[in-house]
C-alpha positions in Angstrom: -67.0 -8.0 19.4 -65.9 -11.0 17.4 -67.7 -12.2 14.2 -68.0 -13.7 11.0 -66.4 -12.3 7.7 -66.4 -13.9 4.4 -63.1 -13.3 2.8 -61.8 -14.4 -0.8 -59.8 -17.4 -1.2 -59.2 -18.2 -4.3 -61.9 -20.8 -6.4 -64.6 -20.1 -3.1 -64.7 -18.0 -0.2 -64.0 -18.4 2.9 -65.1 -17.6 6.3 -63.4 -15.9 9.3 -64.1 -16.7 13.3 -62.7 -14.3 15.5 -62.5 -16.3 18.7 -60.5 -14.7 21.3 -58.1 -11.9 21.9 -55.7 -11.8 24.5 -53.7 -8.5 25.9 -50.9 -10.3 27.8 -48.9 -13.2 26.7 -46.9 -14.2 29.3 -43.5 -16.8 27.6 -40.6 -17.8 28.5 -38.6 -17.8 25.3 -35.5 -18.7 26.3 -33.6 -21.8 24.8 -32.9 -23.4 27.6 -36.2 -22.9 29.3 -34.6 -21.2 32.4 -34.7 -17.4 31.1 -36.9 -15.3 32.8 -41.0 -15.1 31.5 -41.9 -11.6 29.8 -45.3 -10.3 28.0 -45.2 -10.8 24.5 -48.0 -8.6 24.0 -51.1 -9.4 22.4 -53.0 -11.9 19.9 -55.5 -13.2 18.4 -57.3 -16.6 17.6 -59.5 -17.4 15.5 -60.5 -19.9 12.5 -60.6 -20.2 9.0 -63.4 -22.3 7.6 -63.9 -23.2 3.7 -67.0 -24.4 1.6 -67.3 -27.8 2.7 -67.4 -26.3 6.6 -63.6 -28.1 7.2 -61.9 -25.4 9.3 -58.1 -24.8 10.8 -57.6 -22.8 14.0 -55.0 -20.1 14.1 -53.0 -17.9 17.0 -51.3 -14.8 15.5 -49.6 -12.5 17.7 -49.5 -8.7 17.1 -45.8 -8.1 18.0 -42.7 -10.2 16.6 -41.2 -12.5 19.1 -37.3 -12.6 20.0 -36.3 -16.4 19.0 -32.7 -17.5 18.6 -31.9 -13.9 18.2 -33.9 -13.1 15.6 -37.2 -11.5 15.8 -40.4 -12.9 14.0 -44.1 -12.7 13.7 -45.8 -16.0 14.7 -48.4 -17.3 13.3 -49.9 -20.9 15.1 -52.3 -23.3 13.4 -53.8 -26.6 14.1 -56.5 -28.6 12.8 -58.0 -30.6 15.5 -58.9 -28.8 18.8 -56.9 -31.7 20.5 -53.7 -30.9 18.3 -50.9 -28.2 19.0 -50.6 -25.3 17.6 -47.3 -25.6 14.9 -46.0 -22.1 14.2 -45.0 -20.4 11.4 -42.4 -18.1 11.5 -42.0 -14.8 9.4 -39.2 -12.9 9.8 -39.3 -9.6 10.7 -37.9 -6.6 8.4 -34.7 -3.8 10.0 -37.9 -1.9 10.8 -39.5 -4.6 13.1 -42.4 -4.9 10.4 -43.9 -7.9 8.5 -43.6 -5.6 4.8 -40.1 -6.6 4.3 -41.4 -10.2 4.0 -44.3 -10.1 2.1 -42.9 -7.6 -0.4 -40.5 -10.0 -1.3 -42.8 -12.9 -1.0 -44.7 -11.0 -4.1 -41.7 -10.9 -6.4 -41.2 -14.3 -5.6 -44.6 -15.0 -6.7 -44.6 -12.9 -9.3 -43.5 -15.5 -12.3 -43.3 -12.3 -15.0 -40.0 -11.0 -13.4 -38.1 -14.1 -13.5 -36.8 -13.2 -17.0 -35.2 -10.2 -15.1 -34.3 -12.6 -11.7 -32.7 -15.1 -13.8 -31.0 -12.1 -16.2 -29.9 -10.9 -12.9 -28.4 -14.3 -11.8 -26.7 -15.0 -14.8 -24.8 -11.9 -15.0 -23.8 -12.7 -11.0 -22.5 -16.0 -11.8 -21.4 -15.8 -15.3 -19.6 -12.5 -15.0 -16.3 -14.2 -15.3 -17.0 -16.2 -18.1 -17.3 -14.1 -21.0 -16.7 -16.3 -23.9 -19.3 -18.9 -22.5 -21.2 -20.4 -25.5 -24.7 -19.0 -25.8 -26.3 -22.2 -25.4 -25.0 -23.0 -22.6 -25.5 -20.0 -21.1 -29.1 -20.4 -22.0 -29.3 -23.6 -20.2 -28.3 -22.4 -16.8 -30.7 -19.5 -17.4 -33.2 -22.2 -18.2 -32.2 -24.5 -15.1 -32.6 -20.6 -12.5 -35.7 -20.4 -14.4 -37.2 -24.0 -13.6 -35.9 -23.9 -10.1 -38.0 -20.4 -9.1 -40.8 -21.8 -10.9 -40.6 -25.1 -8.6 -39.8 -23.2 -5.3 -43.4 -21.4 -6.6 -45.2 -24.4 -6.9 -44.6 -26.2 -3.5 -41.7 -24.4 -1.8 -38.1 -26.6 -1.3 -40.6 -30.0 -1.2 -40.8 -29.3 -4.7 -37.2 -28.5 -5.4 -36.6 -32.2 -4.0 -39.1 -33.6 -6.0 -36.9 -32.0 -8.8 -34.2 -33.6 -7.6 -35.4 -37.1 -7.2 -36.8 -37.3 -10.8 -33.6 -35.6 -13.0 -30.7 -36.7 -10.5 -28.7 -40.4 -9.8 -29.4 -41.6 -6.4 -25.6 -41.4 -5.9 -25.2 -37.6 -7.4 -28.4 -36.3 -5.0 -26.5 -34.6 -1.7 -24.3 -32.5 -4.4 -27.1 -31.4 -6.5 -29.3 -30.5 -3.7 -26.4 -28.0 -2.4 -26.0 -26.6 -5.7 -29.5 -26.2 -6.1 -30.2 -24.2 -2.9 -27.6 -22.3 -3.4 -28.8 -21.5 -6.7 -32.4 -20.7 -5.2 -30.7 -18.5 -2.4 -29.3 -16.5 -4.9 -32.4 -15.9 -6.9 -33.7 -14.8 -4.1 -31.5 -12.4 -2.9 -32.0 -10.8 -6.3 -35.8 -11.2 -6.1 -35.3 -9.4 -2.7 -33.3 -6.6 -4.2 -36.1 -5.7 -6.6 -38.7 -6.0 -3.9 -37.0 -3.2 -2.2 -36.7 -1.3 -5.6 -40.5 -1.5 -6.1 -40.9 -0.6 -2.8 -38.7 2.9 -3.2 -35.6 1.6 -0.6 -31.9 1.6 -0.5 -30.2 -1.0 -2.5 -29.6 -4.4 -0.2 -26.2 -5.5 0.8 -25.0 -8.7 1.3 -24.1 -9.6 4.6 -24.8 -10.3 8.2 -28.7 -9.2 8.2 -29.4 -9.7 4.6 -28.4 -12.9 4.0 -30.3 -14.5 7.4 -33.3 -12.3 6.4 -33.2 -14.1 2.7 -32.6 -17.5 4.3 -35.9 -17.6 6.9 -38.3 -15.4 4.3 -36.9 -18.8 2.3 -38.1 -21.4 5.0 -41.2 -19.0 5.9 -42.2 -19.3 1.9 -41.7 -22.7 1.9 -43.4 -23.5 5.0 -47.0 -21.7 3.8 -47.5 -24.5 1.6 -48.3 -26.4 5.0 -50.4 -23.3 6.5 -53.5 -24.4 5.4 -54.9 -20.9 4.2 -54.0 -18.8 1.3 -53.9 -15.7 3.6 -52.6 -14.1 6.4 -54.2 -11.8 8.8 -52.4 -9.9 10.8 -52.9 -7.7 14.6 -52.3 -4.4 13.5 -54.2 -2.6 16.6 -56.9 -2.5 19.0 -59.0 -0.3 21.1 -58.9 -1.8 24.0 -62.2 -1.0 26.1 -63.6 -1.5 29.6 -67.0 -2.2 30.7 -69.5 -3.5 33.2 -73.0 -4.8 32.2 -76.4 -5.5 34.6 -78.5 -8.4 33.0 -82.2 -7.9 34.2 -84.3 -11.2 33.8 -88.6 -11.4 34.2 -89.5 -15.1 36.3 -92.9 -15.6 36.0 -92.7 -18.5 38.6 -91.0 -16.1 41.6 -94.1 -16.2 43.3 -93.7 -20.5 43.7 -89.9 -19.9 44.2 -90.1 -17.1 46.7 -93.2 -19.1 48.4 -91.2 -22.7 48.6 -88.1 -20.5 49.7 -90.2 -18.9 52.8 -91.7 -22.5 53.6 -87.5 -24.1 53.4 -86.9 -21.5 56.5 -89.9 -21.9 58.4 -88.9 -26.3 58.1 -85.4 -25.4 59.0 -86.7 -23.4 62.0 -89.1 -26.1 62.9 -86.5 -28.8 63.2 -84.4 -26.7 65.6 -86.8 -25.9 67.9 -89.9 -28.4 67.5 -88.8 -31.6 69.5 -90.3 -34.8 68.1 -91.8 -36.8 70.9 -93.3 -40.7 70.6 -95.2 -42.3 73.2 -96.4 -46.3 73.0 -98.8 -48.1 75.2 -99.0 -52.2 74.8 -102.2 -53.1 77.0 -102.7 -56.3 78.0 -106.0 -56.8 79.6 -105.2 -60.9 80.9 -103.2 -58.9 83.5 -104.6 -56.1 83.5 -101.7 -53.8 83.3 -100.2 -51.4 80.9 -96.6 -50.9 80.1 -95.7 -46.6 79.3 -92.4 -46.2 76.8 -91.6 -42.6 75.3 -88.9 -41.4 73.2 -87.5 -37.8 71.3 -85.1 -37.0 68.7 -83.1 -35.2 71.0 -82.1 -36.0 74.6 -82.2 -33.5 77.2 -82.6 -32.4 81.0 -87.0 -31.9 80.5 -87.1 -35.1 79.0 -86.9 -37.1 81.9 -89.2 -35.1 83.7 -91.5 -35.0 81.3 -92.0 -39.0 80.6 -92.4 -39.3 84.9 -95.3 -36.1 84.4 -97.0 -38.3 81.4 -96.9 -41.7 83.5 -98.0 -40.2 86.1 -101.1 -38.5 84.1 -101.8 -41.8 83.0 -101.5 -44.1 85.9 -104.3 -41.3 87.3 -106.4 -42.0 84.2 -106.3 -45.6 84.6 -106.8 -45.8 88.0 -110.4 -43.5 87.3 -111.1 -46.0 84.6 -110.8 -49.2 86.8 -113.2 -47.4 89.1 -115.5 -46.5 87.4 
């Protein structure tokens, strides 16, 4: 049964739609669009409205989804009913689960541990340069420090924002790599404590990590677009089958079932009633009278029919002229 739920977000609440639920998704996910189309499994749309009644329309699909050989958890959304659907993608944790993501998502968001993300950058990067002065250790730690707090505030728009305002024109395509790769290795820190809070094995750099860290990144940065400060997720259904038998009361059945009876008895009536005219022009200067007959449908009795009606009144007439 879908309905309406009132949900927080944030300065006013919001409302929920459930819309529609779908068991099979059939895709073809390939790159090339040749690969062979496969169920997906299921999802769910429905839209999220806010105070003023303006609402977005979302798709989220229950299972993740096999793209470019990673697997993640899409989540579409569109604010006209004319417009696609633009998809977010969350990456998927080892354990095919959506926890991974927004565990580290809430360190990231969490501004009172960047003292111990930056503390644990700085010891990464500076760990070969013991006799760096103080202050300008404490200005790299202060750089770390304003880069997580812009990534917070609007995702890597911000971080260009950043860029734009503090760096030379001619000096930008430099900065911007040292930047993200300063932000990439926040975050794998900030990922290493989400898994600490979370009571798992220590993460290691290398062939899952680092692509896991990269699109949780993009997938951060990408919500700022989402339109809603939330994310609901498919996690199961019940799904049920059932027929239903709608009785309806028409007090006007009498009129219908009378006008239906009176449609069959016309119907009948024009199959087997034959319409027949006759016309008689007198003309009394000449005393004569000219015969003409005519029916809607031709057949073998009609003929002998219009020489048994002359003939009836040629008899007639003749009495008349008698008499």
């Amino acid at each position: 049964m879908f309905n309406h739920y009132t949900v927080s977000g944030g300065n006013s609440p919001l409302s929920v739609e459930l819309a529609d639920f779908r068991m099979f998704n059939i895709l073809n996910l390939s790159v090339d669009g040749k690969g062979k189309p496969r169920n997906v499994g299921p999802n769910v749309t429905f839209k999220v409205r806010d105070a003023e009644g303006q609402a977005r329309e979302y798709v989220n699909y229950m299972n993740p989804l096999l793209l470019d050989g990673r697997r993640y958890y899409l989540s579409g959304v569109r604010a006209m009913q004319q417009d696609t659907y633009r998809y977010l993608r969350i990456p998927a944790d080892e354990d095919d689960s959506i926890d991974g993501y927004m565990n580290f998502r809430a360190v990231m968001s969490d501004q009172s541990l960047y003292p111990e993300i930056v503390r644990r950058v700085s010891k990464l990067a500076l760990s070969g340069h013991g006799d760096m002065a103080a202050d300008t250790r404490e200005k790299f730690e202060a750089s770390v420090l304003q880069l997580l707090q812009a990534f917070n505030q609007g995702g890597f728009g911000r971080v260009a924002e950043m860029i734009d305002q503090a760096v030379p024109e001619a000096q930008r395509a430099g900065a911007a790599q040292a930047y993200l790769k300063v932000v990439t290795t926040a975050a794998f820190e900030a990922y290493a404590i989400s898994r600490e809070r979370a009571g798992l094995p220590p993460a290691q750099a290398g062939d899952e990590v680092q692509p896991f860290v990269e699109d949780s990144l993009h997938a951060m940065s990408d919500s700022f677009y989402y339109g809603a400060p939330l994310y609901m997720q498919l996690s199961g259904f019940e799904h049920r089958q059932s027929s239903g038998l709608q009785l309806t009361r028409s007090p006007g059945k009498t009129l219908v079932y009378s006008g239906s009876v009176l449609l069959v008895l016309g119907i009948f009536a024009m199959i087997y009633i034959r319409e027949r005219r006759i016309w008689l022009l007198v003309k009394p200067e000449s005393h004569r009278v000219l015969f003409a007959m005519s029916a809607n449908r031709r057949n073998r009795d009609f003929e002998v029919e219009f020489v048994k009606v002359r003939e009836k009144l040629a008899r007639l007439l003749e009495n008349q002229h008698v008499a």
